[in-house]
Structures are given as structure tokens and as C-alpha cells.
Biopython code that builds the backbone (N, CA, C, O; Angstrom):
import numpy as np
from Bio.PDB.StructureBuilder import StructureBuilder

atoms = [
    (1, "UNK", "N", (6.715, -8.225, -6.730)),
    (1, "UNK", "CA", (7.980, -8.543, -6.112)),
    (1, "UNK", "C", (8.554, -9.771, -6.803)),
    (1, "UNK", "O", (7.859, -10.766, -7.012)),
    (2, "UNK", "N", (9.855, -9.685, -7.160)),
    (2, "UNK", "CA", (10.564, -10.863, -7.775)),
    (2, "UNK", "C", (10.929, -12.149, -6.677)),
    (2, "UNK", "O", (11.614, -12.027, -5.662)),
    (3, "UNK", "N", (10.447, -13.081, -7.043)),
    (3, "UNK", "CA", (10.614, -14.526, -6.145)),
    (3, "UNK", "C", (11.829, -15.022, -5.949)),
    (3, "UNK", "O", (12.077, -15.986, -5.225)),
    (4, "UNK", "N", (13.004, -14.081, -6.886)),
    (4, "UNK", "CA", (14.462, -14.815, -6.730)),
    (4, "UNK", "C", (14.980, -13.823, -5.176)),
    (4, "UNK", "O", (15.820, -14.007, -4.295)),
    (5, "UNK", "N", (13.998, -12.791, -5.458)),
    (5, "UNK", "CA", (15.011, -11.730, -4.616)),
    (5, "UNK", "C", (14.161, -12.232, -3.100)),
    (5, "UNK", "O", (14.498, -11.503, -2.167)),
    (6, "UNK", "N", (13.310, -13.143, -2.765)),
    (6, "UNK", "CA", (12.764, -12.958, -1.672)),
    (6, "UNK", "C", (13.625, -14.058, -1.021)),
    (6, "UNK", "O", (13.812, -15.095, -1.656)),
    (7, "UNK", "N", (14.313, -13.857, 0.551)),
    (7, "UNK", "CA", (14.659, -14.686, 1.519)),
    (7, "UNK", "C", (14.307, -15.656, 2.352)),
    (7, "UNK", "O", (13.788, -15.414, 3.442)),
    (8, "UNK", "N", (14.679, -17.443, 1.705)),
    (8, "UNK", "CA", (13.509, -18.415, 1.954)),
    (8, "UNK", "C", (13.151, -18.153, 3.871)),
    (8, "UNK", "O", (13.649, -17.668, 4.886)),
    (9, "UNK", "N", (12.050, -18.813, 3.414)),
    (9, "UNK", "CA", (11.100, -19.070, 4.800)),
    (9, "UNK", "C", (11.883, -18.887, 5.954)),
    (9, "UNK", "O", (11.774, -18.059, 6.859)),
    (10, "UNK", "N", (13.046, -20.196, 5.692)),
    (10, "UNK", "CA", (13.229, -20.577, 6.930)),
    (10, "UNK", "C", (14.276, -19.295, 7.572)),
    (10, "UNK", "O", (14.325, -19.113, 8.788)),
    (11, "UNK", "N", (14.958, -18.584, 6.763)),
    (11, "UNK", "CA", (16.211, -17.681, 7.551)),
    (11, "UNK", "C", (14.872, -16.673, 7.786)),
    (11, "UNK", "O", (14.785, -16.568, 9.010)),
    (12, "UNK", "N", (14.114, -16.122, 7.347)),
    (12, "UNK", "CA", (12.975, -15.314, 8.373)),
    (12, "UNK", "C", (12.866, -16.181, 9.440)),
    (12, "UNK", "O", (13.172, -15.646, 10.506)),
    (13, "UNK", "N", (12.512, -17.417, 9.523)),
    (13, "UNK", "CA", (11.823, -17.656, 10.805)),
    (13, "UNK", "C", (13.113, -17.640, 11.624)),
    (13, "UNK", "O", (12.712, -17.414, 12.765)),
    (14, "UNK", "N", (14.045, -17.721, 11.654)),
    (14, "UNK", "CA", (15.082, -17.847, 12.197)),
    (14, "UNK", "C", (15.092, -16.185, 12.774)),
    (14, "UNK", "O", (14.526, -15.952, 13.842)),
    (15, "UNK", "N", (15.541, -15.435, 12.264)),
    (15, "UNK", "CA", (15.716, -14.043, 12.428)),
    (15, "UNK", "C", (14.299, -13.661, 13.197)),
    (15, "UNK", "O", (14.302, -12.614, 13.844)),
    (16, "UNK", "N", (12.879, -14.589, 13.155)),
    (16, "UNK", "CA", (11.895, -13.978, 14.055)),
    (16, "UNK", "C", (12.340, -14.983, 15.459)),
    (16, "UNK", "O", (12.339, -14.482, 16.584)),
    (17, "UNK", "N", (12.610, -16.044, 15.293)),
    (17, "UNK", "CA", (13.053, -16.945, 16.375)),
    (17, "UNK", "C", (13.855, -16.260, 17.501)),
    (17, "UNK", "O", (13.577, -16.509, 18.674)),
    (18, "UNK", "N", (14.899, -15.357, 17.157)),
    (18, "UNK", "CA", (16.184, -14.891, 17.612)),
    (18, "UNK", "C", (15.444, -13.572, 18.375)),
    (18, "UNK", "O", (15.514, -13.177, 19.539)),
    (19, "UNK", "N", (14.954, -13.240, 17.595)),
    (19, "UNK", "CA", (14.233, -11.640, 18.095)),
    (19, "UNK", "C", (13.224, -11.924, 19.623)),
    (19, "UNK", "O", (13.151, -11.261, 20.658)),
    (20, "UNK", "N", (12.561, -13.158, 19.213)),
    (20, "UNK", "CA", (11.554, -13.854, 20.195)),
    (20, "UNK", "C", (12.797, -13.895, 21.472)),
    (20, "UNK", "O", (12.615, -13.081, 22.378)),
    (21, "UNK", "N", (13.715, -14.565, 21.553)),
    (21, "UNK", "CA", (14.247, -15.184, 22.150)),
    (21, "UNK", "C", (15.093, -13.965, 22.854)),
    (21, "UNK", "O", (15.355, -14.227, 24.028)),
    (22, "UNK", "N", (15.402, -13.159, 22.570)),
    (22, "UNK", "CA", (16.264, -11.952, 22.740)),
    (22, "UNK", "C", (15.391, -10.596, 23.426)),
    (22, "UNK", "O", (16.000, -9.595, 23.803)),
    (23, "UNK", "N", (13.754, -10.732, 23.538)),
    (23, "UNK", "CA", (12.948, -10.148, 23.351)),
    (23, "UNK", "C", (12.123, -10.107, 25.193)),
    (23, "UNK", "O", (11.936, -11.291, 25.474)),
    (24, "UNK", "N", (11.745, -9.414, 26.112)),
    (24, "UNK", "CA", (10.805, -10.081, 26.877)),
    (24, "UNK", "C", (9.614, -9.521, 26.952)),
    (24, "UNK", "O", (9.374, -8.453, 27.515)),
    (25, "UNK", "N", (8.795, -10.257, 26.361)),
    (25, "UNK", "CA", (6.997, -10.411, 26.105)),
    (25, "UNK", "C", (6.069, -9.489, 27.511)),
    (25, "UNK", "O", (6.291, -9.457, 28.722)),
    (26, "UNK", "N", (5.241, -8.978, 26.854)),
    (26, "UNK", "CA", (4.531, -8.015, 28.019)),
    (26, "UNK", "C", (4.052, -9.086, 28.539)),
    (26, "UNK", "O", (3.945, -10.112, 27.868)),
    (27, "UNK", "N", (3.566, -8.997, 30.254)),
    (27, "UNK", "CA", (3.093, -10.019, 31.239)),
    (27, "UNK", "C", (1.850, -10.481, 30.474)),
    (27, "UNK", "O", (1.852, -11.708, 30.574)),
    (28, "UNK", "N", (1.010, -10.171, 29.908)),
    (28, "UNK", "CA", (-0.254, -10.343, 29.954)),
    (28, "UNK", "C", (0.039, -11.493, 28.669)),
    (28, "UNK", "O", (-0.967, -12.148, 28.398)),
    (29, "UNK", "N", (1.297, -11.833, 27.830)),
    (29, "UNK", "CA", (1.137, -12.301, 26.379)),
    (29, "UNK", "C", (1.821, -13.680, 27.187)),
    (29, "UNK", "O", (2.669, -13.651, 28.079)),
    (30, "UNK", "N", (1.140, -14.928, 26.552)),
    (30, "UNK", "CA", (1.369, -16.290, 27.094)),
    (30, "UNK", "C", (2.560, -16.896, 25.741)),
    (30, "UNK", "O", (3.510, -17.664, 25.891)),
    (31, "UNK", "N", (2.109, -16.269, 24.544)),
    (31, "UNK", "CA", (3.078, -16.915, 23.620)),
    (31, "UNK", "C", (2.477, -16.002, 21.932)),
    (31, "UNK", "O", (1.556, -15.233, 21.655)),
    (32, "UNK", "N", (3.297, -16.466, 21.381)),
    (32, "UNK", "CA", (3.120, -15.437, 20.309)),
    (32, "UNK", "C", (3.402, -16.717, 18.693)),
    (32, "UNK", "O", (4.419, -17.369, 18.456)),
    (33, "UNK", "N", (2.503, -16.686, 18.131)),
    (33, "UNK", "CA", (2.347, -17.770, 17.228)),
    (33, "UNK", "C", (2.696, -16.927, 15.990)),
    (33, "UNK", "O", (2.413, -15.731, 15.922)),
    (34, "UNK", "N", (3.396, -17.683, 14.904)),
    (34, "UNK", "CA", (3.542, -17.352, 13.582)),
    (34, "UNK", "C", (3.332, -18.440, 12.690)),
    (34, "UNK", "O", (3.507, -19.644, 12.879)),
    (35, "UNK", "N", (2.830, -17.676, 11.448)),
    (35, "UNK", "CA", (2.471, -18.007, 10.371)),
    (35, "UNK", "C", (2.845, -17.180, 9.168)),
    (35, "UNK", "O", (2.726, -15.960, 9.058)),
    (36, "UNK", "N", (3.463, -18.301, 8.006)),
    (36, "UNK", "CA", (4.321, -17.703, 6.984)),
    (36, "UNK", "C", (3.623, -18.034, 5.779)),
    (36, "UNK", "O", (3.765, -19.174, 5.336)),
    (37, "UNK", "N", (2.698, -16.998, 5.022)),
    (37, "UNK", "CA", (1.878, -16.835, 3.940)),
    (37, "UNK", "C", (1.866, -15.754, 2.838)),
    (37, "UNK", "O", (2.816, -14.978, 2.943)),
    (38, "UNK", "N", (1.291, -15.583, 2.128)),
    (38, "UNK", "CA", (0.889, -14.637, 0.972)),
    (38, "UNK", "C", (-0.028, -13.998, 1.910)),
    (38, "UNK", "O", (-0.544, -14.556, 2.878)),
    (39, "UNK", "N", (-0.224, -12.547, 1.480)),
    (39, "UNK", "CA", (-1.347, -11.390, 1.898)),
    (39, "UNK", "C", (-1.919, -11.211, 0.837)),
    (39, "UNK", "O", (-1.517, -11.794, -0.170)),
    (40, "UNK", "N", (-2.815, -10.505, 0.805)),
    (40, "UNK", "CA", (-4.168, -10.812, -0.059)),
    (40, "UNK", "C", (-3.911, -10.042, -1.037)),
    (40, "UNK", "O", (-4.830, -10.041, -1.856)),
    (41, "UNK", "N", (-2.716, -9.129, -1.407)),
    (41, "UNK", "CA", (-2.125, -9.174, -2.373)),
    (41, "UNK", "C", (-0.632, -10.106, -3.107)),
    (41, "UNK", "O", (0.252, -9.359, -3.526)),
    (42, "UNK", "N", (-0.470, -11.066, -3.195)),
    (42, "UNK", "CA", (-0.064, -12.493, -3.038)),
    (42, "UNK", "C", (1.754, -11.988, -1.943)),
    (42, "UNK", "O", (2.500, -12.958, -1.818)),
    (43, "UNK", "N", (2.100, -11.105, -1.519)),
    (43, "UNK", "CA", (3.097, -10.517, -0.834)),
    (43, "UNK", "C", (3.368, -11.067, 0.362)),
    (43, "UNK", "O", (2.930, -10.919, 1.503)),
    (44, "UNK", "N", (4.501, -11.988, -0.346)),
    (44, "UNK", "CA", (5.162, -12.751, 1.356)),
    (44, "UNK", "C", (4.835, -11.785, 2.596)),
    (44, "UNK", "O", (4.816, -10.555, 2.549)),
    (45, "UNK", "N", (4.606, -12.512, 3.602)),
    (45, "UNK", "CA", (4.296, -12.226, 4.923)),
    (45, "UNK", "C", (4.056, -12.968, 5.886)),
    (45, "UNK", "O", (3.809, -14.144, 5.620)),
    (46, "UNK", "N", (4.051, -12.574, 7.168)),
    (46, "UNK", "CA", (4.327, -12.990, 8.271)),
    (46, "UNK", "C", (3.559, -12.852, 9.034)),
    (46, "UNK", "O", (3.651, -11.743, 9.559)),
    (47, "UNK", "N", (2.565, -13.610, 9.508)),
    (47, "UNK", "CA", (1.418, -13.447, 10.471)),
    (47, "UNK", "C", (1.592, -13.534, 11.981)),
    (47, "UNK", "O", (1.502, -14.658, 12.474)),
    (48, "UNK", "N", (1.771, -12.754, 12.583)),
    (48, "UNK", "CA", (2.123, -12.608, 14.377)),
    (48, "UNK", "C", (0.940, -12.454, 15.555)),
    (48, "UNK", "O", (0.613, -11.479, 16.232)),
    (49, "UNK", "N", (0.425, -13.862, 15.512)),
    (49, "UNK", "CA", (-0.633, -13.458, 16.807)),
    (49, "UNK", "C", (0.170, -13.904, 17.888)),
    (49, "UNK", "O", (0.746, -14.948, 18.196)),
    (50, "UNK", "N", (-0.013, -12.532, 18.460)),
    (50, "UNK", "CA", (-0.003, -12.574, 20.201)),
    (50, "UNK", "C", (-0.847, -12.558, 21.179)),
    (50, "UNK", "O", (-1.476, -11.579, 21.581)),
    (51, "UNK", "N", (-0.895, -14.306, 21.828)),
    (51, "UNK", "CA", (-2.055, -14.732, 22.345)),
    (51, "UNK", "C", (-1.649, -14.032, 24.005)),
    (51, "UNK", "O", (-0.540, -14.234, 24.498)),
    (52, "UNK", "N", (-2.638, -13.275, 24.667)),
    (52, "UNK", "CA", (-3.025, -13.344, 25.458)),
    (52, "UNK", "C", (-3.289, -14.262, 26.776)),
    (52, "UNK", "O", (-4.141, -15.149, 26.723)),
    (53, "UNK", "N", (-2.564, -14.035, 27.917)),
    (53, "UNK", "CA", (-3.212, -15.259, 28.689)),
    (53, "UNK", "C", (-4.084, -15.456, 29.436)),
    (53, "UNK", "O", (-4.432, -14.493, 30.119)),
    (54, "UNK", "N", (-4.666, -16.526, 29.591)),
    (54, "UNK", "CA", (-6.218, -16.928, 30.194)),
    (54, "UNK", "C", (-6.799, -15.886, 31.398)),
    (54, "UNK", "O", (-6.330, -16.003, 32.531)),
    (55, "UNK", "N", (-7.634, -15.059, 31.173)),
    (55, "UNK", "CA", (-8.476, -13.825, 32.465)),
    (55, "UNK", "C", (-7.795, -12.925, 32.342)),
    (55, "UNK", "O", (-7.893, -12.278, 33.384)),
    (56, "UNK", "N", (-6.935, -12.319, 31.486)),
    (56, "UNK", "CA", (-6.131, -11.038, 31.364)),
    (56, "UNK", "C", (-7.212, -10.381, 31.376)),
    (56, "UNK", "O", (-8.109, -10.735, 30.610)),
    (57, "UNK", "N", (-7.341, -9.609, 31.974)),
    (57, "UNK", "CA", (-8.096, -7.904, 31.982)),
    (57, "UNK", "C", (-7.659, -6.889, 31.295)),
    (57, "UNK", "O", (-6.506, -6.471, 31.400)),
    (58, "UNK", "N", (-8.340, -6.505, 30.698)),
    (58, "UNK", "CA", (-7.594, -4.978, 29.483)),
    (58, "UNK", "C", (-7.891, -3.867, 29.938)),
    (58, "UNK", "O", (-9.084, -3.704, 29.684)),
    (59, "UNK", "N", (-7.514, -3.045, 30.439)),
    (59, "UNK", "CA", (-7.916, -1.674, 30.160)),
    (59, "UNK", "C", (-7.110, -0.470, 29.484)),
    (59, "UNK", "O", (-5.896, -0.343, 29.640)),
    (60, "UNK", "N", (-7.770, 0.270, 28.837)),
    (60, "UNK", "CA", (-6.828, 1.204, 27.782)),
    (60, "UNK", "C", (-5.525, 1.352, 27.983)),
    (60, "UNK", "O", (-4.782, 0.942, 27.092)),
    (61, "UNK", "N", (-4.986, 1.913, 29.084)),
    (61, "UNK", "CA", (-3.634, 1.840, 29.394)),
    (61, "UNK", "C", (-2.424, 0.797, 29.295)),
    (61, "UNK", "O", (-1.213, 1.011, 29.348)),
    (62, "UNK", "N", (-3.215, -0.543, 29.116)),
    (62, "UNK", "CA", (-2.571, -1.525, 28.955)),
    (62, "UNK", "C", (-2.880, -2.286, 27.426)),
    (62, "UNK", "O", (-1.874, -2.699, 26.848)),
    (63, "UNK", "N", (-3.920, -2.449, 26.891)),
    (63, "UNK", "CA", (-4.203, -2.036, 25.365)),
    (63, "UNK", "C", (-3.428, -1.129, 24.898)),
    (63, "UNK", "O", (-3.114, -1.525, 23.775)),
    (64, "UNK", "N", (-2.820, 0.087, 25.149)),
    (64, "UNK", "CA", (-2.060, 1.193, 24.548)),
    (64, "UNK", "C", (-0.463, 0.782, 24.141)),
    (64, "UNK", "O", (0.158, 0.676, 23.083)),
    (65, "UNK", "N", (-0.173, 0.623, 25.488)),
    (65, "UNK", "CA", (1.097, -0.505, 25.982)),
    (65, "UNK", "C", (1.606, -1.970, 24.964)),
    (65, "UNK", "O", (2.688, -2.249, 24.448)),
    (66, "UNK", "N", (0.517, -2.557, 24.979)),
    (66, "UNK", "CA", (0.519, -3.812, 24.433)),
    (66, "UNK", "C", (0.761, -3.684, 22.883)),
    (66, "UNK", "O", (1.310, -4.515, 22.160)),
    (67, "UNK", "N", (0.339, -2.708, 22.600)),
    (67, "UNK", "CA", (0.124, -2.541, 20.937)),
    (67, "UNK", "C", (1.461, -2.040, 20.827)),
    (67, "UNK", "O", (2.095, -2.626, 19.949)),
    (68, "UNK", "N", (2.447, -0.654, 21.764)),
    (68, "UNK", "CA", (3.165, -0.220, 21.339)),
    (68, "UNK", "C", (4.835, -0.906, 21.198)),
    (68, "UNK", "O", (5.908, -0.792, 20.605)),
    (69, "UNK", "N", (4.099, -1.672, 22.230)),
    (69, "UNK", "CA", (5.450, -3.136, 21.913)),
    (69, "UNK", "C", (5.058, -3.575, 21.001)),
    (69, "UNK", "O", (6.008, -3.255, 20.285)),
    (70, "UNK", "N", (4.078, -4.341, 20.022)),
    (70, "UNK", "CA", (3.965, -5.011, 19.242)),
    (70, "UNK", "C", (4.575, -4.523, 17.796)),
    (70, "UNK", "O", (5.095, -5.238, 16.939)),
    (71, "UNK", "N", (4.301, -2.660, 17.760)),
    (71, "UNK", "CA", (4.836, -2.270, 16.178)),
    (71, "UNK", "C", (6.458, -2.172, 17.108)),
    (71, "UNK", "O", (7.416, -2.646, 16.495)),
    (72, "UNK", "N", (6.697, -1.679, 18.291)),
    (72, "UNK", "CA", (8.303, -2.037, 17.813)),
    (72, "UNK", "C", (9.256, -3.196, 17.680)),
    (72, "UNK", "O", (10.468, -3.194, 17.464)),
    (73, "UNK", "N", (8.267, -4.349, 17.894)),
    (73, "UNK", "CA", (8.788, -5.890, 17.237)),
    (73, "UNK", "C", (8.819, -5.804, 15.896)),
    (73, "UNK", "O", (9.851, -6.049, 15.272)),
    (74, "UNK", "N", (7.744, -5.462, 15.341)),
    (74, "UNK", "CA", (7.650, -5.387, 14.044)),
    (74, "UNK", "C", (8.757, -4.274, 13.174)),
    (74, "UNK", "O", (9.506, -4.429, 12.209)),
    (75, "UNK", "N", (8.421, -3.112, 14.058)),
    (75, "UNK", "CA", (10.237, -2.268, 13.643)),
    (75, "UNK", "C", (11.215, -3.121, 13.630)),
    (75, "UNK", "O", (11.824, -3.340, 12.583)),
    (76, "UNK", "N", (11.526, -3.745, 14.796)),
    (76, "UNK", "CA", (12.618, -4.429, 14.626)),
    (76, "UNK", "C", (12.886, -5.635, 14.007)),
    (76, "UNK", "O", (14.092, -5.875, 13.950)),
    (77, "UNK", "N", (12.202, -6.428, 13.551)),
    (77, "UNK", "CA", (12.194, -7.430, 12.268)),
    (77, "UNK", "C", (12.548, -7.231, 11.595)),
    (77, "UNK", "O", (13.485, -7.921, 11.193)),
    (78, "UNK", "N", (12.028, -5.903, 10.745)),
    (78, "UNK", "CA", (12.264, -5.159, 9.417)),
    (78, "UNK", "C", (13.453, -4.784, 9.458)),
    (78, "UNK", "O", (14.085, -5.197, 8.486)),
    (79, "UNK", "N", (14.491, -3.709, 10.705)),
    (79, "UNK", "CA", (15.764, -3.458, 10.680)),
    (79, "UNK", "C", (15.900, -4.982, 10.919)),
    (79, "UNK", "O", (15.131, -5.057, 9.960)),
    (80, "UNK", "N", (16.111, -6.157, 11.236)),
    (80, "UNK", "CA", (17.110, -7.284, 11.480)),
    (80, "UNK", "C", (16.850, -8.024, 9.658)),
    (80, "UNK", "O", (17.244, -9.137, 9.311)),
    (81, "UNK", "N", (16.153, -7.089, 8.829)),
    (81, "UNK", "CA", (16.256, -8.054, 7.917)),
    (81, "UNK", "C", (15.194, -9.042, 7.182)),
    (81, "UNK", "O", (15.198, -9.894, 6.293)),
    (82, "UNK", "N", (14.410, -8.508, 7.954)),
    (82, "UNK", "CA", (13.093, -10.018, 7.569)),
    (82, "UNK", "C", (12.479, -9.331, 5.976)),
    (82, "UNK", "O", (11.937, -8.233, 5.853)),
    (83, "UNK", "N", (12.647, -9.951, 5.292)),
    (83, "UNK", "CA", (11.965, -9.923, 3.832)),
    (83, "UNK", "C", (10.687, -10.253, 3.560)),
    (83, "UNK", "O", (10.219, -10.557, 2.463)),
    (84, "UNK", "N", (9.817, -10.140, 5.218)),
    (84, "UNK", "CA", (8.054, -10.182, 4.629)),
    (84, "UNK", "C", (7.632, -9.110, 4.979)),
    (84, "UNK", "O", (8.442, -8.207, 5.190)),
    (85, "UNK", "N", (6.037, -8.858, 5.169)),
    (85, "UNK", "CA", (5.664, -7.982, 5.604)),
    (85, "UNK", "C", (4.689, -8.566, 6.952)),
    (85, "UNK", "O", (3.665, -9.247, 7.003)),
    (86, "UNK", "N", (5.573, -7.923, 7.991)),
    (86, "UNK", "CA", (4.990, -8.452, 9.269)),
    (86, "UNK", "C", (3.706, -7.642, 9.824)),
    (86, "UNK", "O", (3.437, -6.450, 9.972)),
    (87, "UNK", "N", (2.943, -9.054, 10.096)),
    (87, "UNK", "CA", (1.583, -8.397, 10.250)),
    (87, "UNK", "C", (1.046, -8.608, 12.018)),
    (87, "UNK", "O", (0.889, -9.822, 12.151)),
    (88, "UNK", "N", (0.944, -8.384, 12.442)),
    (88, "UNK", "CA", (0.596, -8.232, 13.911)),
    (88, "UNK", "C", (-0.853, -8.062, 14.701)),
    (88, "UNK", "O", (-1.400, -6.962, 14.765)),
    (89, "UNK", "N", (-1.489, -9.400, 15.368)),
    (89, "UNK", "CA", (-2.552, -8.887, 15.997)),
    (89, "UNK", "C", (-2.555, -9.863, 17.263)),
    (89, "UNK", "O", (-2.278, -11.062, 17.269)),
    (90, "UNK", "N", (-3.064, -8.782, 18.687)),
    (90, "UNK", "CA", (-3.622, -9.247, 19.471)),
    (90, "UNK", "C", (-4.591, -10.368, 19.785)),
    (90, "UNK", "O", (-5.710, -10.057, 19.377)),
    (91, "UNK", "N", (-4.570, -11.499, 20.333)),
    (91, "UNK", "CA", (-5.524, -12.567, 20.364)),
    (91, "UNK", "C", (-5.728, -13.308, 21.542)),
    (91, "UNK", "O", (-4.689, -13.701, 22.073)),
    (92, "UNK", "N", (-7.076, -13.689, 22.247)),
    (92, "UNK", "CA", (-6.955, -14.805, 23.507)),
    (92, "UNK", "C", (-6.768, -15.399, 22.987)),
    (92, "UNK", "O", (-7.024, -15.361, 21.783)),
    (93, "UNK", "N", (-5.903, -16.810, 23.887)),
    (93, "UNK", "CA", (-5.468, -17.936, 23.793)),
    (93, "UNK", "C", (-6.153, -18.699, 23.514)),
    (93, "UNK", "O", (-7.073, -18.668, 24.331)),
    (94, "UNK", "N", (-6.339, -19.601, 22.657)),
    (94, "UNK", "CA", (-6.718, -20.376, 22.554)),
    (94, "UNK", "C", (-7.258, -21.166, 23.367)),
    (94, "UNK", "O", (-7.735, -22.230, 22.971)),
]
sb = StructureBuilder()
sb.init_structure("model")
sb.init_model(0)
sb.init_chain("A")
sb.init_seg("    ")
for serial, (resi, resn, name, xyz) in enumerate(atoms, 1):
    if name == "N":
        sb.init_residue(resn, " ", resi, " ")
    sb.init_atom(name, np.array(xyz, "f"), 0.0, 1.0, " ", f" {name:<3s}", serial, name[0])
structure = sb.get_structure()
């Protein structure tokens, strides 16, 4: 990928900012952290953990749920424009 053609950092984070903000988070997600890096093939990207909040209980139905919001955030990044490759995983909180 050519480095002139990629869209700096900050108007992604902006365009993930907006989406966040425009967006409402399944009950069980306390906050959703990003990180803006190379993938292990050096390919701008966008790291999306969505932390979990403290004693959430999982069971499949809601694991199923949780995930299927997560790729259509990630759909929708990609249509609003974001020039990384958004990567997405479930996580307890810290």
C-alpha cells in the first residue's frame, strides 16, 4: 500500500470517534478502546477492544449478539471511510 494514499491517523480516529458517539454499545460493553498500528503485515490498522463490564455473564445467545454488532461497526467504518483495516476483539475490563 502506498503511504501517500493512506488517510493520517487522526481523521480515522475522528470518523471512529463519530461512529462511537452516534452508535449505542450492547449493555454488557463498558467502553471500547482503540489502538492505531501496523498488522503483522506492516498494513495500517485499527485495533478495537471491546471491554466488557465487570461480572458480565456470557452465554451463546449473547456471545452471538455481541459479535454481530461488532462486524457491523466494523462494516460501518469501512462505508464511513476509514483507510485501515479494522480489527475487532472482545475483552474483560481491565
Amino acid at each position: 500500500m502506498e503511504t501517500s494514499s493512506i488517510v493520517p491517523e487522526q481523521q480515522d480516529e475522528e470518523k471512529v470517534d463519530e461512529l462511537l458517539r452516534e452508535t449505542e454499545l450492547p449493555a454488557e460493553i463498558a467502553i471500547v478502546l482503540k489502538e492505531f498500528k501496523e498488522d503483522h503485515s506492516g498494513t495500517p490498522s485499527l485495533y478495537l477492544s471491546f471491554q466488557l463490564k465487570p461480572d458480565v455473564a456470557l452465554d451463546s445467545k449473547t456471545v452471538t449478539r455481541i459479535s454481530s454488532f461488532i462486524t457491523d461497526f466494523q462494516l460501518k467504518l469501512l462505508a464511513n471511510g476509514l483507510s485501515r483495516i479494522p480489527y475487532a476483539y472482545l475483552d474483560e475490563a481491565a
